[in-house]
DRENDO-1510 file (C-alpha; in Angstrom, 1 decimal, always signed):
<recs>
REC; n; res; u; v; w
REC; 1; UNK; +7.7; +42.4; -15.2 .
REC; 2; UNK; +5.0; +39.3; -16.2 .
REC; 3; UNK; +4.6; +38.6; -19.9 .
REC; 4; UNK; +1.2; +39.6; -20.7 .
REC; 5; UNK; +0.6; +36.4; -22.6 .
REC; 6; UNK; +1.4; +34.1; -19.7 .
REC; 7; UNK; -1.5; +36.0; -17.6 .
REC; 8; UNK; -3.4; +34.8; -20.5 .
REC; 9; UNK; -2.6; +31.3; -20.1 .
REC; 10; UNK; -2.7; +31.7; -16.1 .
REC; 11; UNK; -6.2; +32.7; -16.8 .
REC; 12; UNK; -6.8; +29.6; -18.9 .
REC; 13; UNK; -5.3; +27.0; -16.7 .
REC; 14; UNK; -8.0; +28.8; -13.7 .
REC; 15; UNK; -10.6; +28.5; -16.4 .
REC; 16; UNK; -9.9; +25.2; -16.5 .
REC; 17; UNK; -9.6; +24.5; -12.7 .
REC; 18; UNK; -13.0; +25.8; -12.0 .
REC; 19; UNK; -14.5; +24.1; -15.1 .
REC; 20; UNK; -13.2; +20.2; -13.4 .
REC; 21; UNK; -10.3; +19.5; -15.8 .
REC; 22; UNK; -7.6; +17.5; -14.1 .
REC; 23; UNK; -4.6; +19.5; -12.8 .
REC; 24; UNK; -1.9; +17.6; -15.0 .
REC; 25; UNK; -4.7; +18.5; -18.3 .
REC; 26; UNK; -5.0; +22.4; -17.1 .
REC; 27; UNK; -1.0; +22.8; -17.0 .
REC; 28; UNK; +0.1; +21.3; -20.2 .
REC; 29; UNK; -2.7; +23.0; -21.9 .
REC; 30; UNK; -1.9; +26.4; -20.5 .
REC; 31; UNK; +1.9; +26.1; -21.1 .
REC; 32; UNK; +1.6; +24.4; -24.1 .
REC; 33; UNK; +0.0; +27.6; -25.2 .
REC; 34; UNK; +2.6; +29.6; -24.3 .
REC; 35; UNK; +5.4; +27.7; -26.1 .
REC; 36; UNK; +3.8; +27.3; -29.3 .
REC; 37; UNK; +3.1; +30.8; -29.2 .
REC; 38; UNK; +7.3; +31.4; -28.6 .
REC; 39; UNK; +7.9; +29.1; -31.3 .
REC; 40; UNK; +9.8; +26.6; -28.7 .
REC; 41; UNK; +10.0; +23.1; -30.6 .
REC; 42; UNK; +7.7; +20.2; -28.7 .
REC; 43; UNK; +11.3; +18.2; -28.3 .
REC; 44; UNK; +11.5; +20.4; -25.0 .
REC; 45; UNK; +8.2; +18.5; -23.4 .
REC; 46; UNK; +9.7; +15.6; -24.1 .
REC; 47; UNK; +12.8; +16.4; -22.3 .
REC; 48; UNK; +11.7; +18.0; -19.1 .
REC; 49; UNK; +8.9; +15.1; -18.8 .
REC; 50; UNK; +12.0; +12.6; -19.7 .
REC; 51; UNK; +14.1; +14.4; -16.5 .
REC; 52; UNK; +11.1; +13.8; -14.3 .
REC; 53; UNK; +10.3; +10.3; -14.8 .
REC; 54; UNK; +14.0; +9.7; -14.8 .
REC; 55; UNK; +15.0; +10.8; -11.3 .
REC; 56; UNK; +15.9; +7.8; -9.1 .
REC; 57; UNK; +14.0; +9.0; -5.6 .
REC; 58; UNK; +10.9; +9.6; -7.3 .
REC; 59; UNK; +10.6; +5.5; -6.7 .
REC; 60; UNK; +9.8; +6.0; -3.6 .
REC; 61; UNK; +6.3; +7.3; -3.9 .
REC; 62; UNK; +5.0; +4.3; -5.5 .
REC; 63; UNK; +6.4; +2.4; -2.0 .
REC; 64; UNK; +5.2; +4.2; +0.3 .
REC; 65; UNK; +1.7; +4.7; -1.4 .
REC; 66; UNK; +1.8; +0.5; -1.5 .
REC; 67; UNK; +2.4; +0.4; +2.1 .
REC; 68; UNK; -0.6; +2.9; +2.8 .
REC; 69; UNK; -3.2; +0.6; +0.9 .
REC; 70; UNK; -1.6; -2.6; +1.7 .
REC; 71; UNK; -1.6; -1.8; +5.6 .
REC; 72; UNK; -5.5; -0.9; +5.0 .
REC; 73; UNK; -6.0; -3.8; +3.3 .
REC; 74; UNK; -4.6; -6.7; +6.1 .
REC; 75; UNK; -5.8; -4.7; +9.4 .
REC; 76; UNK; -2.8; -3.7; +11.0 .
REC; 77; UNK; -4.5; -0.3; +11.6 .
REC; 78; UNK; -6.4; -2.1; +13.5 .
REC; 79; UNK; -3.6; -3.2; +15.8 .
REC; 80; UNK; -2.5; +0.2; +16.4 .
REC; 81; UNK; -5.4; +1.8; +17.3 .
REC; 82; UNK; -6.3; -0.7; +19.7 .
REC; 83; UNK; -3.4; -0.5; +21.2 .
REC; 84; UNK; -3.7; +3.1; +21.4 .
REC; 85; UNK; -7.3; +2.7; +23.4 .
REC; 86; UNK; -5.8; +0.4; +25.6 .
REC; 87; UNK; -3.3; +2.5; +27.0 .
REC; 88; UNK; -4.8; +5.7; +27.2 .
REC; 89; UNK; -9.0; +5.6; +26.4 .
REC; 90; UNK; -10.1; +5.6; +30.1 .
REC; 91; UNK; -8.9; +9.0; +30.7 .
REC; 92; UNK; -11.1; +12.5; +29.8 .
REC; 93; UNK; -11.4; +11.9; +26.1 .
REC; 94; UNK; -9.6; +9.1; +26.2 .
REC; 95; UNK; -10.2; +7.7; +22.6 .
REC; 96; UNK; -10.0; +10.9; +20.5 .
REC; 97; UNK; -6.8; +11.4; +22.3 .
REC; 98; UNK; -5.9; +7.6; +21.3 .
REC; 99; UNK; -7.1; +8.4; +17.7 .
REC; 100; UNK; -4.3; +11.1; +17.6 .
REC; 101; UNK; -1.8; +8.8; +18.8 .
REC; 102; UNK; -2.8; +6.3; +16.7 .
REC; 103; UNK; -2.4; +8.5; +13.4 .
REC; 104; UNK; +1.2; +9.9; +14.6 .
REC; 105; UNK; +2.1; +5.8; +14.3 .
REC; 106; UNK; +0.1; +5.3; +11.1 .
REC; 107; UNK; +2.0; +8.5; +9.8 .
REC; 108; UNK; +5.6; +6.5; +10.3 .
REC; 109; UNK; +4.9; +3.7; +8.2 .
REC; 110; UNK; +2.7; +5.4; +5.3 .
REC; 111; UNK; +3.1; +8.9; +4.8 .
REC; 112; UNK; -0.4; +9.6; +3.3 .
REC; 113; UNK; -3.1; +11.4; +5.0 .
REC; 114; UNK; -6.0; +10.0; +2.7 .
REC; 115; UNK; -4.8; +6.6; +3.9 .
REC; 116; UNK; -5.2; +7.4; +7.3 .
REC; 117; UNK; -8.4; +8.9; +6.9 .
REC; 118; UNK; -9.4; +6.1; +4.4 .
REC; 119; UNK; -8.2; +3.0; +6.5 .
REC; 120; UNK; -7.3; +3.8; +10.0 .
REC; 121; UNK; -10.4; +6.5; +10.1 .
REC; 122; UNK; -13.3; +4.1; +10.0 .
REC; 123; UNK; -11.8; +2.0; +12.5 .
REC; 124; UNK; -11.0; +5.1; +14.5 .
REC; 125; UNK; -14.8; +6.5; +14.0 .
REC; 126; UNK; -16.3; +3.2; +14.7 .
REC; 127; UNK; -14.9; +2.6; +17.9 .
REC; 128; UNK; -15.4; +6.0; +19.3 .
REC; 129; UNK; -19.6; +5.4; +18.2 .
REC; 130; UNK; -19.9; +2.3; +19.6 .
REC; 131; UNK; -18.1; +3.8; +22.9 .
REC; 132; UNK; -20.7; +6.8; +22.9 .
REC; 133; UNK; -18.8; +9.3; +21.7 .
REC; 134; UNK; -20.4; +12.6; +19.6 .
REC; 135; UNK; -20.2; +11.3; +15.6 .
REC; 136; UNK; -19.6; +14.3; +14.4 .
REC; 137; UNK; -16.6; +14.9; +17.1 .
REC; 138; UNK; -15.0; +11.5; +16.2 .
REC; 139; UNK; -15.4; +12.3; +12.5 .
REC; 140; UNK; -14.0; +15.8; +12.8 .
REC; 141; UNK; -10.7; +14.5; +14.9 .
REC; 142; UNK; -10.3; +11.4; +12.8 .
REC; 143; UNK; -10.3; +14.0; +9.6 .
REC; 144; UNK; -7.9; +16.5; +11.5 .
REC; 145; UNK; -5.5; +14.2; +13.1 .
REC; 146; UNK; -4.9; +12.3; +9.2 .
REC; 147; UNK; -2.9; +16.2; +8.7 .
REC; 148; UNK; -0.2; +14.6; +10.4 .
REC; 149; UNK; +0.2; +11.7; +8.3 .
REC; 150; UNK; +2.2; +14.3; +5.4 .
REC; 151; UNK; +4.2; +15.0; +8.5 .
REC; 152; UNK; +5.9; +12.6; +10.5 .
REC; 153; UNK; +8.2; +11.1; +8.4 .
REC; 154; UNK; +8.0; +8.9; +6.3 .
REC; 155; UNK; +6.4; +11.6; +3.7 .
REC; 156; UNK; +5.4; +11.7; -0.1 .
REC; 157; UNK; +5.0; +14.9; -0.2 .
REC; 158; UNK; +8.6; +15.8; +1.1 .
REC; 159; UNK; +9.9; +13.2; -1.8 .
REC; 160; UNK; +8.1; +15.7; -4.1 .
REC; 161; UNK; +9.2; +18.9; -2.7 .
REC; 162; UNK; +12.7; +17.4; -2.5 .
REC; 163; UNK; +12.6; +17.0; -6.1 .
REC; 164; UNK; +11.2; +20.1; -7.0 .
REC; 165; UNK; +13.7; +22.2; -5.0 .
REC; 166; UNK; +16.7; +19.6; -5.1 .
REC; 167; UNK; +16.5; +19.4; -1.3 .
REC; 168; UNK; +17.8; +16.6; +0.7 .
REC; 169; UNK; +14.5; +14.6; +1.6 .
REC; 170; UNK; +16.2; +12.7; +4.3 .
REC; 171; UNK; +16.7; +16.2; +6.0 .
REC; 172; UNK; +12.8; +17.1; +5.5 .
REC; 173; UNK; +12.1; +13.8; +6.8 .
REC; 174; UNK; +13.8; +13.9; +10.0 .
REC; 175; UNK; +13.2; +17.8; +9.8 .
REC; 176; UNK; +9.2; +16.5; +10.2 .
REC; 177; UNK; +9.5; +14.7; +13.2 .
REC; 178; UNK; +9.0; +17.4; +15.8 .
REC; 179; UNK; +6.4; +19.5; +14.2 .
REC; 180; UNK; +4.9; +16.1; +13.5 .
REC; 181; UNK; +4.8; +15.5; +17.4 .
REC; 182; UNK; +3.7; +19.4; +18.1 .
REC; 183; UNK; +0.7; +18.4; +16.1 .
REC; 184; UNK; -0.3; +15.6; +17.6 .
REC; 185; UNK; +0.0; +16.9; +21.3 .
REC; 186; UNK; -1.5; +20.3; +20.5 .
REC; 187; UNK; -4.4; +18.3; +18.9 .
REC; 188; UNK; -4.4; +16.2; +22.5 .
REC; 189; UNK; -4.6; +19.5; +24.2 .
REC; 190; UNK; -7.4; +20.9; +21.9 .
REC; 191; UNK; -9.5; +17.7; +22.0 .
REC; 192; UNK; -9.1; +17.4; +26.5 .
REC; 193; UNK; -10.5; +21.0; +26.2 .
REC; 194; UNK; -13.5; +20.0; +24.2 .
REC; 195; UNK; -14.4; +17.2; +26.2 .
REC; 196; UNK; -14.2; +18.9; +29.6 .
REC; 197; UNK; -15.1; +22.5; +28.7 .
REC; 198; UNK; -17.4; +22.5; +25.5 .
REC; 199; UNK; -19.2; +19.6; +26.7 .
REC; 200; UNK; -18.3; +17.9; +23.9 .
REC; 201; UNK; -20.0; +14.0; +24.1 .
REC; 202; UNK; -17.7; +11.8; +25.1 .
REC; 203; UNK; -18.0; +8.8; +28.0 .
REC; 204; UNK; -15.3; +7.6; +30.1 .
REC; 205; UNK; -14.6; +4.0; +28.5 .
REC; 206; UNK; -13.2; +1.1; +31.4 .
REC; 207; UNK; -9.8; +1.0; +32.1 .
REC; 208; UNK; -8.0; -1.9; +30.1 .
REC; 209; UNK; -6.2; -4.6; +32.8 .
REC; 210; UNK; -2.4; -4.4; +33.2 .
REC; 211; UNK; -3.2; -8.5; +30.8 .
REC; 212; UNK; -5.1; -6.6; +28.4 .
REC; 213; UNK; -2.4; -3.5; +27.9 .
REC; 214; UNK; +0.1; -6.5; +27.9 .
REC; 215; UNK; -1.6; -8.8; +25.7 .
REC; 216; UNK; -2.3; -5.8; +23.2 .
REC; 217; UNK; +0.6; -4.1; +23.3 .
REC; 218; UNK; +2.7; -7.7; +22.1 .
REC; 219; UNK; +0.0; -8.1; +19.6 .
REC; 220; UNK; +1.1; -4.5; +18.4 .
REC; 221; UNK; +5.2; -4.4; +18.6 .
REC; 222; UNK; +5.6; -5.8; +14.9 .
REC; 223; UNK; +3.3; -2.8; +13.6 .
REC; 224; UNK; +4.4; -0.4; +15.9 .
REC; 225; UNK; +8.0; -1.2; +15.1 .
REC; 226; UNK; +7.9; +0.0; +12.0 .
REC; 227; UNK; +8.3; +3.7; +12.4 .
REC; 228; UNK; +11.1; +3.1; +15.2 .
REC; 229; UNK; +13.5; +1.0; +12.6 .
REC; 230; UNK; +12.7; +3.4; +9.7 .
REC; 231; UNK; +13.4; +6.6; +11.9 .
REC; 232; UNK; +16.4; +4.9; +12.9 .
REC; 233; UNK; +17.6; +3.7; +9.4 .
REC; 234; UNK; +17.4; +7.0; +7.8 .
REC; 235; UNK; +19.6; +8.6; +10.5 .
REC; 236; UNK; +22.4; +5.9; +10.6 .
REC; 237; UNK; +22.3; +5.9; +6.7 .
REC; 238; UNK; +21.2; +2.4; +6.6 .
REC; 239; UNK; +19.0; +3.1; +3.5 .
REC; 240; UNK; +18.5; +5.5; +1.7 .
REC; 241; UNK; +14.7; +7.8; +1.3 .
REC; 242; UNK; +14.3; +5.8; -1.9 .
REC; 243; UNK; +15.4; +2.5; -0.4 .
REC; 244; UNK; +13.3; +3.5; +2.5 .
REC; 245; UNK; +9.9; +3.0; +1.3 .
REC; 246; UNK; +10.9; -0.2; -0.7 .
REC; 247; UNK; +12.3; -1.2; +2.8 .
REC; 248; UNK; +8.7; -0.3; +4.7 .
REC; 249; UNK; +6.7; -1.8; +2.1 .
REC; 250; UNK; +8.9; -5.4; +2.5 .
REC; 251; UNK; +8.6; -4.9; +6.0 .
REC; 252; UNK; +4.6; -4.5; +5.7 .
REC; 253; UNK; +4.4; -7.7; +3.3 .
REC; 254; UNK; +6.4; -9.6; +6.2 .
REC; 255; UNK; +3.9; -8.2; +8.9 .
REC; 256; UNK; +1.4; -10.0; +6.4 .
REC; 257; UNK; +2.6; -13.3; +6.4 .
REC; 258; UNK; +3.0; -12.8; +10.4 .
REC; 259; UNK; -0.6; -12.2; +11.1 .
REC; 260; UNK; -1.9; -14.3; +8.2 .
REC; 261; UNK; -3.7; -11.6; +6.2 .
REC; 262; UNK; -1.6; -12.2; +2.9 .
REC; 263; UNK; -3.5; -13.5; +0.2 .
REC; 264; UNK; -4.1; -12.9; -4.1 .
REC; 265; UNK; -7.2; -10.3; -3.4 .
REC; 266; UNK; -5.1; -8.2; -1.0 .
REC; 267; UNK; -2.2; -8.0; -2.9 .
REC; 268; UNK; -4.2; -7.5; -6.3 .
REC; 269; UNK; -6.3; -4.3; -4.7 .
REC; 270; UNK; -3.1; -2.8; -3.1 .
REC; 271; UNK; -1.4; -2.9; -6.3 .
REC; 272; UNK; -4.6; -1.3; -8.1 .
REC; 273; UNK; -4.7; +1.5; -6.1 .
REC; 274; UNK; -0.7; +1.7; -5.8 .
REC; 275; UNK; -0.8; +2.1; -9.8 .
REC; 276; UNK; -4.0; +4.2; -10.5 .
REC; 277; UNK; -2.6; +6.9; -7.5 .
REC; 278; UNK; +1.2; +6.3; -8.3 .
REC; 279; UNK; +0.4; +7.5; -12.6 .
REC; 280; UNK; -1.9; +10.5; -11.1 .
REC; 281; UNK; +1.2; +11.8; -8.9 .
REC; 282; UNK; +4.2; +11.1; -11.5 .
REC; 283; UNK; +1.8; +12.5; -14.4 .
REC; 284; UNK; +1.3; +15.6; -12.2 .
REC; 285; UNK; +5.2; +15.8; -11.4 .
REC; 286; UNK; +5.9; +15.8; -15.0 .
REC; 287; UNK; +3.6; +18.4; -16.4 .
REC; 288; UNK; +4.2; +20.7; -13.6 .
REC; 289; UNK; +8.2; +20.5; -14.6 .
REC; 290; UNK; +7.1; +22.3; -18.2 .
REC; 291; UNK; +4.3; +24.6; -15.9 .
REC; 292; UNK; +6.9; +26.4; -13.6 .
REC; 293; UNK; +9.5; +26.5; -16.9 .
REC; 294; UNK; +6.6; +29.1; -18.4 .
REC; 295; UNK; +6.2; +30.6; -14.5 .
REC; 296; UNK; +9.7; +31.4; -14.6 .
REC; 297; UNK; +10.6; +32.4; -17.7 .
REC; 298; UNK; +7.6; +34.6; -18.4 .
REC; 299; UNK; +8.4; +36.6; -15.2 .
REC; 300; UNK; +5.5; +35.5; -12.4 .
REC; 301; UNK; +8.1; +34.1; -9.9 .
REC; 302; UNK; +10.6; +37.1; -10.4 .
REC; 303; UNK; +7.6; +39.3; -9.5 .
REC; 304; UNK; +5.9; +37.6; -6.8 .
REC; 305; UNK; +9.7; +37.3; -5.5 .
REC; 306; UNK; +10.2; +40.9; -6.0 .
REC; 307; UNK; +6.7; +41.3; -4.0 .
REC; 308; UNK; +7.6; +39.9; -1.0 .
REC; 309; UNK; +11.1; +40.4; -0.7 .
REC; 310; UNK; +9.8; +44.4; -0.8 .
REC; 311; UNK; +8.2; +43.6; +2.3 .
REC; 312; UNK; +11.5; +44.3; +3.9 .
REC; 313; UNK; +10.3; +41.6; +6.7 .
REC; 314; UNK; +11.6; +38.0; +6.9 .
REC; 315; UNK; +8.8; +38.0; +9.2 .
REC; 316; UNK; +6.7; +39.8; +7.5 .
REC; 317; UNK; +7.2; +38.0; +4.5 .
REC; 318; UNK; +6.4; +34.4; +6.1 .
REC; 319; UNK; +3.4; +35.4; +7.2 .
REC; 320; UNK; +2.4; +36.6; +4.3 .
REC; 321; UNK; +3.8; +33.3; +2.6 .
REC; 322; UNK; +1.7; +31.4; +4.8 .
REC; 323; UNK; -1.3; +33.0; +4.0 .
REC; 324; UNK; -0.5; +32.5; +0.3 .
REC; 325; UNK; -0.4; +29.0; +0.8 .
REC; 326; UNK; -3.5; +28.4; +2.8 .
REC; 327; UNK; -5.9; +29.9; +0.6 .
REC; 328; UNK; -4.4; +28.1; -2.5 .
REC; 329; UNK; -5.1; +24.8; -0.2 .
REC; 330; UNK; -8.7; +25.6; -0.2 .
REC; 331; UNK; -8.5; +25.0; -3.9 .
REC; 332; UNK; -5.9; +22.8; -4.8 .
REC; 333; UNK; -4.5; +19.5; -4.3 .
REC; 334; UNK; -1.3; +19.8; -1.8 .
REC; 335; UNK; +0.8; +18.1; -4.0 .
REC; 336; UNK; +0.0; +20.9; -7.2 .
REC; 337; UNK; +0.5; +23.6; -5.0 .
REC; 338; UNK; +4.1; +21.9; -3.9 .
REC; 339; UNK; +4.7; +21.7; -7.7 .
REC; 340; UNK; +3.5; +25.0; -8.4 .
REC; 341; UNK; +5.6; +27.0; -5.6 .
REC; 342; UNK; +9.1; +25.5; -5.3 .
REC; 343; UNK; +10.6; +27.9; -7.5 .
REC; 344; UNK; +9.2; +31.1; -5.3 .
REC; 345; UNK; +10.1; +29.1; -2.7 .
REC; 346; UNK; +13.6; +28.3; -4.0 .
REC; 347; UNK; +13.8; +32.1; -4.7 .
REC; 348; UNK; +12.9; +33.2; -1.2 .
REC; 349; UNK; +14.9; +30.9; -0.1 .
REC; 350; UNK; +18.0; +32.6; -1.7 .
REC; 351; UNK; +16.9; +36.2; -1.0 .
REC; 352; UNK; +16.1; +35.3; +2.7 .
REC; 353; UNK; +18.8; +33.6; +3.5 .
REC; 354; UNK; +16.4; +31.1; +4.3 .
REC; 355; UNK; +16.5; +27.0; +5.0 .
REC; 356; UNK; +14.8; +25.1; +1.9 .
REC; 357; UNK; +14.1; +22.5; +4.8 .
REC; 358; UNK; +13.0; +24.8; +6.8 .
REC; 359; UNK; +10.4; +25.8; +4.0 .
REC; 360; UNK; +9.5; +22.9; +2.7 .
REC; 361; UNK; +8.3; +21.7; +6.3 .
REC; 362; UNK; +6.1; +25.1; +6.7 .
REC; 363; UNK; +4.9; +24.6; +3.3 .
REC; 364; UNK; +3.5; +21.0; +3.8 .
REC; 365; UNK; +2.3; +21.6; +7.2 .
REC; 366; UNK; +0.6; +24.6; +5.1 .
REC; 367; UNK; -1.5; +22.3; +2.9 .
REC; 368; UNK; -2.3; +19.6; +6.0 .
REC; 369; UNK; -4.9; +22.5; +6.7 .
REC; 370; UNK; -6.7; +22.3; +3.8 .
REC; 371; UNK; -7.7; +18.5; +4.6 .
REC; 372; UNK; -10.2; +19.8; +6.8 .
REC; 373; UNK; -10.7; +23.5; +5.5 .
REC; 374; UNK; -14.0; +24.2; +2.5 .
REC; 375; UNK; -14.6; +24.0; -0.1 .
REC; 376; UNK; -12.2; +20.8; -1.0 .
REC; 377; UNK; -11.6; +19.4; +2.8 .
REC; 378; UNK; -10.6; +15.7; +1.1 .
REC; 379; UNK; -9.9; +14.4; +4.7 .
REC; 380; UNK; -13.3; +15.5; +6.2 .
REC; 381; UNK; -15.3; +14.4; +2.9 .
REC; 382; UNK; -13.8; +11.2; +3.0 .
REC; 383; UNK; -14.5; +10.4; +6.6 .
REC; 384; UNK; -17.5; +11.7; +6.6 .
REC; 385; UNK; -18.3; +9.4; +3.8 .
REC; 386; UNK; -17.2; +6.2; +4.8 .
REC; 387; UNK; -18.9; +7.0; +8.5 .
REC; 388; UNK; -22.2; +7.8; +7.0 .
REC; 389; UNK; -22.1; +11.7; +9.0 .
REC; 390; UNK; -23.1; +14.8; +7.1 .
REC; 391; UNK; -20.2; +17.2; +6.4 .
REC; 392; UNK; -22.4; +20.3; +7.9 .
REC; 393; UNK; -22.3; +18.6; +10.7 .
REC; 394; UNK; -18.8; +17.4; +11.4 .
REC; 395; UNK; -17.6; +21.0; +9.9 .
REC; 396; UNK; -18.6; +22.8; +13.0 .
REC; 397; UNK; -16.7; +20.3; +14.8 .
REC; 398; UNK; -13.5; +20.4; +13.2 .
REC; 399; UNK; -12.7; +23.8; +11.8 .
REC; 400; UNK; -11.7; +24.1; +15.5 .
REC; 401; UNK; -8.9; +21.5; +15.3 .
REC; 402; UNK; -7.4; +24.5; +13.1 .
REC; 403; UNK; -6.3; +26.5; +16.2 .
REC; 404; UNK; -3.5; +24.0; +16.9 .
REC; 405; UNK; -2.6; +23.3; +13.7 .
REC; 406; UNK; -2.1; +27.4; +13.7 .
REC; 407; UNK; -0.4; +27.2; +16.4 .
REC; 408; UNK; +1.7; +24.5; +15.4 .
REC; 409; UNK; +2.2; +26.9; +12.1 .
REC; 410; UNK; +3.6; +29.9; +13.5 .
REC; 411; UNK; +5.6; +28.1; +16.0 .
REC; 412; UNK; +8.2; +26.5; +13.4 .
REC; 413; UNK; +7.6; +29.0; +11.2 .
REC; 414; UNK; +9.3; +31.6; +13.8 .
REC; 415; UNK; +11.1; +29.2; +15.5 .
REC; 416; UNK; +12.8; +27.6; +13.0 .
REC; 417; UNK; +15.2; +25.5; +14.8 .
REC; 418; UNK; +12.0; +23.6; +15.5 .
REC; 419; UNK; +12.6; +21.9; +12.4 .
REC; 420; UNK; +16.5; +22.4; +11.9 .
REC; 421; UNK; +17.5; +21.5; +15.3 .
REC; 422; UNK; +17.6; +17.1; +14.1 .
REC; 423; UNK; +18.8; +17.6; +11.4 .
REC; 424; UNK; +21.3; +19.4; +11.7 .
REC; 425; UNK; +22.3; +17.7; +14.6 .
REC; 426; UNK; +23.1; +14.6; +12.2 .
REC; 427; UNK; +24.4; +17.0; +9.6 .
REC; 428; UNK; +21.9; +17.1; +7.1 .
REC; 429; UNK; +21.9; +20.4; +6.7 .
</recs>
C-alpha cells in the first residue's frame, strides 16, 4: 500500500516538473517534504549525497563527457564521417546510410547522444545539403541515428544505471554492442526504403577513387581506432570502465597533438562544458539517491512491483515495462528516468528472475526514443537548431526512424541473449 503523504509529494515534485524547476530542485524538494514530515534528522541527506559523490566509477562520466566535447572541438568528427562517405555514399542513399555509420563510430569513443547530434550532426547535415539531399530527411536521420550514441559502448548512461542497480557496467557495456549494431543496420534498412520507395530526396553522389578511399581511410585509422582498442581493453581487463574513459579521453588529447588541433581555447571550452554538464549529472545522481529512499520506503515501488508482477506474464510484464518507460521519455530527461526506476527495475529483476544487464540495456535503449519523440525530442531540437530546419518539418521525417528502433526494442527485449550472449561469453555475467 503507498503512504498517502508520498502521493502528495509525487504530486509536488509533477507540479514542479511542469512548472520548469530543474529535476535535481523538484526531488529534494518533494522528499525533503516527506522526511521532515517523518521527523528523519537532515544528517541522512548528507549521507546518501556523501555515498554518491563517493563511488569511484562515477569518475568516469566526467571522461567520457570530456571526450565528447573535446572530439567536437578539434574535428575529428569530421574525419569519420568523411571517411564514412567515401566508402559507402555513391550507393542508393548513400550518405544517410554513411551518417549512421558514422554515429555507430562516434558512439565508441563518446557515449553521448547530444554530442553526436551537437558535433558530428552539423557536419553530417551539411554534407548531405550541399550533396542535394532533403534537409529535413538529413536532419531527421542525423537526430535518430545520435540514439545510438547511449548504446554502443562506451556509455554514460550504463555508468549511471550501473550505479544505481550495482550492476557490473563492463557487462552493460559489452552487453550494448549488438543492440548498438541492430540499430544502426535496421536504421540502414529504414533509410534505403525511404530513398527508393518514399521518394525521399536524395542524389547519387560520385563514387570516391580506390586514392581517395585510401587516402581517407589513413587519414581516419587514429580516430577510428579508438573504439576498436577500448572494446578490446574492457574485454581483456586491461582497464577498467572508470579507467576507460580517462583512457579515451588521453587517447583523444594524443589524436590532438597528432592532427595539430590542440591549443588553450580548445582545451578551455572542453573543460567548460565537461564541468557545467559533469555538476548537472552528479547533482542529479545525488538527489535522486534520497528520491527513490522516499519511493521505496513509502510503498510506490512495492506496489508498482506488485502491479506488474500480477500480470502473471514475464512477457506481459515487459511490454508493459516498455511502455512505462517510453511515455516517461516524452517528459523526462533519460538519465532521471534511470535514477528514478532502478529500484522497480532491481525488484523485477528479482521477482522475474530476470538479468539486471539484460534490463538496463532495454531500459536505455527505452529512453534513445525519446531523442526524437515530442514534446522534449532534445536530439531533433538540437539539430534542427544548429541546421537552421523547422522541427514541423523534420518531425514528419523522423518519427518514422521509430519503426526500427521498435523493432530493435522488442527484439532484445524477447530475445534476450541478444544482449547476454557477449557477455556472458567473457563471463560477465
Amino acid at each position: 500500500m503507498i503512504e498517502p503523504l508520498v502521493l502528495w509529494c509525487l504530486g509536488i515534485f509533477m507540479v514542479m516538473i511542469l512548472l520548469e524547476v530543474p529535476m535535481p530542485f523538484a526531488m529534494v524538494t518533494s522528499s525533503l517534504i516527506y522526511s521532515i514530515w517523518h521527523g528523519q534528522s537532515l544528517v541522512m541527506y548528507a549521507q546518501r549525497t556523501a555515498a554518491s559523490f563517493s563511488d569511484y566509477t562515477l569518475l568516469a562520466i566526467p571522461a567520457f563527457l570530456f571526450v565528447g566535447c573535446f572530439m567536437n572541438e578539434i574535428g575529428l568528427t569530421t574525419l569519420i564521417f568523411d571517411f564514412c562517405g567515401k566508402m559507402i555514399g555513391h550507393i542508393h542513399g548513400g550518405l544517410a546510410h554513411a551518417n549512421v555509420l558514422a554515429s555507430m563510430v562516434f558512439a565508441g569513443m563518446s557515449g553521448s547522444a547530444l554530442a553526436d547530434a551537437g558535433g558530428l550532426g552539423n557536419i553530417e547535415v551539411k554534407a548531405m545539403r550541399e550533396a542535394g539531399y532533403d534537409e529535413e530527411f538529413s536532419v531527421a536521420i542525423t537526430a535518430a541515428s545520435s540514439a545510438i550514441g547511449p548504446i554502443i559502448p562506451p556509455s554514460i548512461n550504463f555508468v549511471v544505471y550501473g550505479f544505481m542497480t550495482q550492476t557490473s557496467a563492463v557487462a552493460l557495456f559489452i552487453g550494448g554492442l549488438i543492440p548498438g549494431i541492430l540499430m544502426g543496420i535496421t536504421m540502414m534498412i529504414w533509410a534505403y526504403i525511404a530513398v527508393r520507395y518514399l521518394h525521399v530526396k536524395a542524389p547519387l553522389t560520385e563514387k570516391a577513387s580506390g586514392k581517395e578511399r585510401f587516402r581517407s581511410f589513413v587519414k581516419a585509422i587514429p580516430a577510428l581506432s579508438a573504439p576498436i582498442l577500448l572494446i578490446c581493453g574492457i574485454l581483456t581487463g586491461v582497464f577498467t570502465t572508470t579507467e576507460c574513459g580517462v583512457v579515451t579521453a588521453v587517447y583523444c588529447m594524443l589524436l590532438g597533438l597528432y592532427y595539430h588541433k590542440v591549443n588553450f581555447r580548445i582545451i578551455k571550452e572542453a573543460l567548460k562544458q565537461t564541468l557545467t554538464t559533469t555538476a548537472m549529472t552528479i547533482f542529479l545522481i545525488a538527489t535522486g539517491a534520497v528520491f527513490n529512499w522516499m519511493l521505496i520506503t513509502g510503498g510506490v515501488v512495492n506496489y508498482l512491483t506488485g502491479m506488474l508482477l500480477g500480470l502473471d506474464s514475464a512477457a506481459l510484464t515487459l511490454l508493459v515495462l516498455n511502455f512505462i518507460l517510453l511515455v516517461m521519455g516524452c517528459f523526462m530527461g533519460s538519465m532521471s528516468i534511470l535514477i528514478m526506476v532502478a529500484p522497480l527495475l532491481s525488484s523485477l529483476a528479482t521477482g522475474l528472475n530476470l538479468n539486471l544487464v539484460h534490463l538496463g540495456v532495454l531500459s536505455v535503449l527505452n529512453m534513445t526514443m525519446s531523442l526524437i519523440t515530442p514534446p522534449m525530442a532534445p536530439s531533433l531540437f538540437t539539430t534542427c537548431r544548429i541546421s537552421g530546419v523547422k522541427f514541423e518539418g523534420a518531425l514528419k521525417h523522423a518519427v518514422p526512424f521509430l519503426v526500427p528502433l521498435v523493432v530493435t526494442l522488442l527484439l532484445i527485449t524477447y530475445i534476450p541473449q541478444l544482449v547476454l550472449w557477449l557477455p556472458g561469453l567473457f563471463n560477465l555475467l
